[in-house]
C-alpha positions as CSV (number, residue, x, y, z in Angstrom):
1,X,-32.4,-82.9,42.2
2,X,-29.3,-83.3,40.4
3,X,-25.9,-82.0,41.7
4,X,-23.7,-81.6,38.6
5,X,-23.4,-78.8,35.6
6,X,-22.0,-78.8,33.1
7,X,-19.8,-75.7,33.7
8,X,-16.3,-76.9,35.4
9,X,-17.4,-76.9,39.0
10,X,-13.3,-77.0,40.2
11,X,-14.1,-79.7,42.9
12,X,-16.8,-76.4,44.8
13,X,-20.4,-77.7,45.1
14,X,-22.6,-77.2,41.7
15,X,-24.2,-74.6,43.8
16,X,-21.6,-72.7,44.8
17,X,-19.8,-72.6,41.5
18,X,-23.2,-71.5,39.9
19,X,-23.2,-68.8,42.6
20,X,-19.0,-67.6,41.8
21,X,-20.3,-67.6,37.7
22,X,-23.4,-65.2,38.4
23,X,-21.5,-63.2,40.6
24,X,-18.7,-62.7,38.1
25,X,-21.2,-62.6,34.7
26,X,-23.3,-60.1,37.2
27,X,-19.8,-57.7,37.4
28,X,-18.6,-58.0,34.2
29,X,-22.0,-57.1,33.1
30,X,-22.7,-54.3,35.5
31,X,-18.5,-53.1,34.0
32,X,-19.7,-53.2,30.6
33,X,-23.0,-51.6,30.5
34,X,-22.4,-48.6,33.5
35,X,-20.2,-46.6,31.1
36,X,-22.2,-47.1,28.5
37,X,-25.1,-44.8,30.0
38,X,-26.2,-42.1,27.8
39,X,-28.8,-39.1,27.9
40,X,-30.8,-40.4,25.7
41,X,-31.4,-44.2,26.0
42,X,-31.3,-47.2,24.2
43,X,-33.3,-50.1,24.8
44,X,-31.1,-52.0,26.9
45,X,-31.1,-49.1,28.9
46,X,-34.5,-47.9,28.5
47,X,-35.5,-51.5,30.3
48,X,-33.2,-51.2,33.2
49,X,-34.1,-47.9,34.1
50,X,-38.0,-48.9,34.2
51,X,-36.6,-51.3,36.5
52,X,-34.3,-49.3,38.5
53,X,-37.3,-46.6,38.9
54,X,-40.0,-49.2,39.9
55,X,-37.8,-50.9,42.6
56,X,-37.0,-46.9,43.6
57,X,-40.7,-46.1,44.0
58,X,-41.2,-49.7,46.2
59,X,-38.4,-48.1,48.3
60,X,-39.9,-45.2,48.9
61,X,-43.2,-46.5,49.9
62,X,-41.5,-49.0,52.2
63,X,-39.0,-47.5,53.8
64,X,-39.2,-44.1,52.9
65,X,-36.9,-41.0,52.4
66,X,-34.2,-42.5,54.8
67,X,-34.0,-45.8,52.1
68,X,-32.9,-44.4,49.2
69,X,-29.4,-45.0,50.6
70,X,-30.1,-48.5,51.0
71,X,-31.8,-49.0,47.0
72,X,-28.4,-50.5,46.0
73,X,-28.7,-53.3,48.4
74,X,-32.1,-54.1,48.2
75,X,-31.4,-54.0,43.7
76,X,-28.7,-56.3,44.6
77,X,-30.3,-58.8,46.1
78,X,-33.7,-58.4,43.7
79,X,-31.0,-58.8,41.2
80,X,-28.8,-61.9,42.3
81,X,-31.9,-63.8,43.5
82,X,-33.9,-63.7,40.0
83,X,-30.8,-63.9,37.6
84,X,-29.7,-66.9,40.2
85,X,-33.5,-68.5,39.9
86,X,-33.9,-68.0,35.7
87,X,-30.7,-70.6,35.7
88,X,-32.8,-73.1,36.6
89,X,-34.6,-73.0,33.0
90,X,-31.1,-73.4,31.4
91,X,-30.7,-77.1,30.7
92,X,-27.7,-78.9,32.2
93,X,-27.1,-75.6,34.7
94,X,-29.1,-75.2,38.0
95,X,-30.3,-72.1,39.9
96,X,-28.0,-72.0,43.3
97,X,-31.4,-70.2,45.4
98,X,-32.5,-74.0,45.1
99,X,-29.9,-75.0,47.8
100,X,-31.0,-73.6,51.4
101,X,-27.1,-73.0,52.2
102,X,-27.9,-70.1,49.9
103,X,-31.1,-69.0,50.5
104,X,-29.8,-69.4,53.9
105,X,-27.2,-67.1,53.8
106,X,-29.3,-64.3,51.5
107,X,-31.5,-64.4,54.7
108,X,-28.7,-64.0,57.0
109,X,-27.2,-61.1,55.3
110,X,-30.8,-59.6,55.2
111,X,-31.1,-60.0,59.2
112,X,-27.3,-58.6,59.9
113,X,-27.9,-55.7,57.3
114,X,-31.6,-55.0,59.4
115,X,-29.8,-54.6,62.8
116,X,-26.5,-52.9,61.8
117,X,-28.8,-50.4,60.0
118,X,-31.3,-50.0,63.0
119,X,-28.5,-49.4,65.5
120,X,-26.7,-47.1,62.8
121,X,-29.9,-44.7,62.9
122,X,-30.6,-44.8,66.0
123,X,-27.9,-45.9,68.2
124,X,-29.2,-47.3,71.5
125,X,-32.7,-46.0,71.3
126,X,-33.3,-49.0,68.7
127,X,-33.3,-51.6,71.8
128,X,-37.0,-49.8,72.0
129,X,-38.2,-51.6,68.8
130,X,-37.9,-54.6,71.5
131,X,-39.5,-53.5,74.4
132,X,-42.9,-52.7,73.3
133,X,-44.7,-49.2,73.3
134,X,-45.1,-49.2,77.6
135,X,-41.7,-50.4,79.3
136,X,-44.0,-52.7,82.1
137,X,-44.6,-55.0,78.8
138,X,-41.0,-55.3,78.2
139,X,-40.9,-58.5,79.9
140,X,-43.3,-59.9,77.5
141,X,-43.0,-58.1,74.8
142,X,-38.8,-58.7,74.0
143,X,-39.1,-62.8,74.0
144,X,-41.8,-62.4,71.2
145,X,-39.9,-59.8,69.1
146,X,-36.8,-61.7,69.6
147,X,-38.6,-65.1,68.2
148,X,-40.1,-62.9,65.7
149,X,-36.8,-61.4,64.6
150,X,-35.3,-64.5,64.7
151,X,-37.9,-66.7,62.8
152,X,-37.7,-63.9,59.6
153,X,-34.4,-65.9,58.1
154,X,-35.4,-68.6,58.6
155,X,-38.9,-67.9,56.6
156,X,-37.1,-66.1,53.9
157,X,-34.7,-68.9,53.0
158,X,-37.0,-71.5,53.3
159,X,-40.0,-69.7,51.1
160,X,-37.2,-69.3,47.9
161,X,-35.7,-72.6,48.9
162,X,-39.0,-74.6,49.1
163,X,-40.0,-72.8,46.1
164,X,-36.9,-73.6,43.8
165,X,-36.6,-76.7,44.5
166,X,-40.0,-77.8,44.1
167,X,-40.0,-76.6,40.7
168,X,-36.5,-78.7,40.1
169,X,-37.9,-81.4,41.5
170,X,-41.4,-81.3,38.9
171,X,-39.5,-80.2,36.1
172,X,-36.6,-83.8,36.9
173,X,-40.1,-86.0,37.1
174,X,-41.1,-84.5,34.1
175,X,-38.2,-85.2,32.4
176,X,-38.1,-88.9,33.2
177,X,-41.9,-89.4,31.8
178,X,-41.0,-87.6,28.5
179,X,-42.3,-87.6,25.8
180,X,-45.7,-88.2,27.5
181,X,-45.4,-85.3,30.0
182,X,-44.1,-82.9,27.7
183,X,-47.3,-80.9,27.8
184,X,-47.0,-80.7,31.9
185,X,-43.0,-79.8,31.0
186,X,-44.6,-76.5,29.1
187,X,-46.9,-75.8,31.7
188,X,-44.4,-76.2,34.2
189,X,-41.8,-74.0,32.6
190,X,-44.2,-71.4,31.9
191,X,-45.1,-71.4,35.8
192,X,-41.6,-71.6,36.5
193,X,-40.8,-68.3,34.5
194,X,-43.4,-66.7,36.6
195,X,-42.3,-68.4,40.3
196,X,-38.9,-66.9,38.8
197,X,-39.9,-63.0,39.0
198,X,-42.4,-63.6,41.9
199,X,-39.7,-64.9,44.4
200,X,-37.2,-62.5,43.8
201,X,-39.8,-60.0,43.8
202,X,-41.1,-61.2,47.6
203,X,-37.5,-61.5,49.0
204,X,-36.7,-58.1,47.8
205,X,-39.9,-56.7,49.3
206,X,-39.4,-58.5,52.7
207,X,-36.3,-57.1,52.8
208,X,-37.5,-53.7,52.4
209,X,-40.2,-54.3,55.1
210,X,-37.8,-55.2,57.3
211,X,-35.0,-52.6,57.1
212,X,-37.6,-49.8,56.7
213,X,-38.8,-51.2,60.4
214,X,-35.7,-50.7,61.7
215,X,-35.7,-47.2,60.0
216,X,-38.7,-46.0,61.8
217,X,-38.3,-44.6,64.9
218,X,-39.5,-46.5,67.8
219,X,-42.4,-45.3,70.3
């Protein structure tokens, strides 16, 4: 996959100075638009309040009442991760979630965020979500959930990652064969579009899972 865009880079990594442009674009964005709100909507408004409610009712179900506090983060990241993945169908740009340094530390902030949360709810009692449901299994029971807690990064960077890059990957092949591939180029694009909502869609669900597990109260 190619390293260079054709936005000034200032000597940072393509992928990191993709990451400072969607972060800034995202605020000046989110500046422009919140004071723009009004009772009754238009239809750039209209569109993200159907999204702002649906991600809402996925928080609910998932991590229940005690969430809600948590829908900005979890919108955040289902936010930064798609707008981050639709750069890769701009030509000459490329989406920084197909770099694992920053899938890598999406994950990480997902696992601190799980744990500072759990121990926020629950204090010391959360240690229980490690020892198992009878305390003589503990000695068995806290090496798996510690490999288990552990191994959750490292499958939620490497699933966007893997999935990212791939399509980078086809869509560079594709490129080089043109114009004979340009009917795989459409079909790829089209199935990038859709990898594009699915994977921000999964990381943003996981995320949920995992927080509203450290939400519930262990037994």
């Amino acid at each position: 996959m190619h390293e260079e865009i054709l936005l000034p880079a200032f000597g940072l990594p393509a992928h990191t100075a993709m990451m400072i442009y969607i972060i800034i674009g995202l605020a000046i964005f989110s500046l422009l638009v919140g004071g723009r709100f009004k009772l009754i909507p238009g239809k750039l408004q209209s569109v993200l309040e159907i999204v702002a409610d649906a991600f809402m009712n996925m928080v609910d179900e998932n991590m229940g009442h005690k969430g809600r506090k948590y829908f900005p983060f979890i919108l955040t990241l289902a936010v930064f991760i798609f707008v981050s993945n639709a750069f890769g169908l701009v030509p000459g740009l490329l989406p920084p979630t197909a770099n694992l340094n920053t899938t890598l530390g999406l994950a990480l902030v997902v696992f601190f965020a799980t744990h500072v949360i759990g121990v926020k709810e629950h204090g010391v009692k959360y240690l229980k979500h490690f020892v198992g449901p009878v305390w003589w299994l503990a000695p068995l029971m806290i090496p798996i959930e510690i490999i288990g807690h552990l191994a959750r990064p490292l499958s939620l960077s490497l699933r966007l990652f893997g999935n990212m890059m791939g399509h980078e990957q086809i869509v560079g092949v594709l490129l080089i064969l043109m114009p004979i591939a340009y009917p795989l180029l459409a079909v790829s694009t089209a199935l990038g579009v859709l990898v594009i909502f699915i994977q921000a869609f999964i990381f943003a669900l996981l995320s949920m899972l995992y927080i509203g597990g450290a939400l519930e109260e262990a037994h």
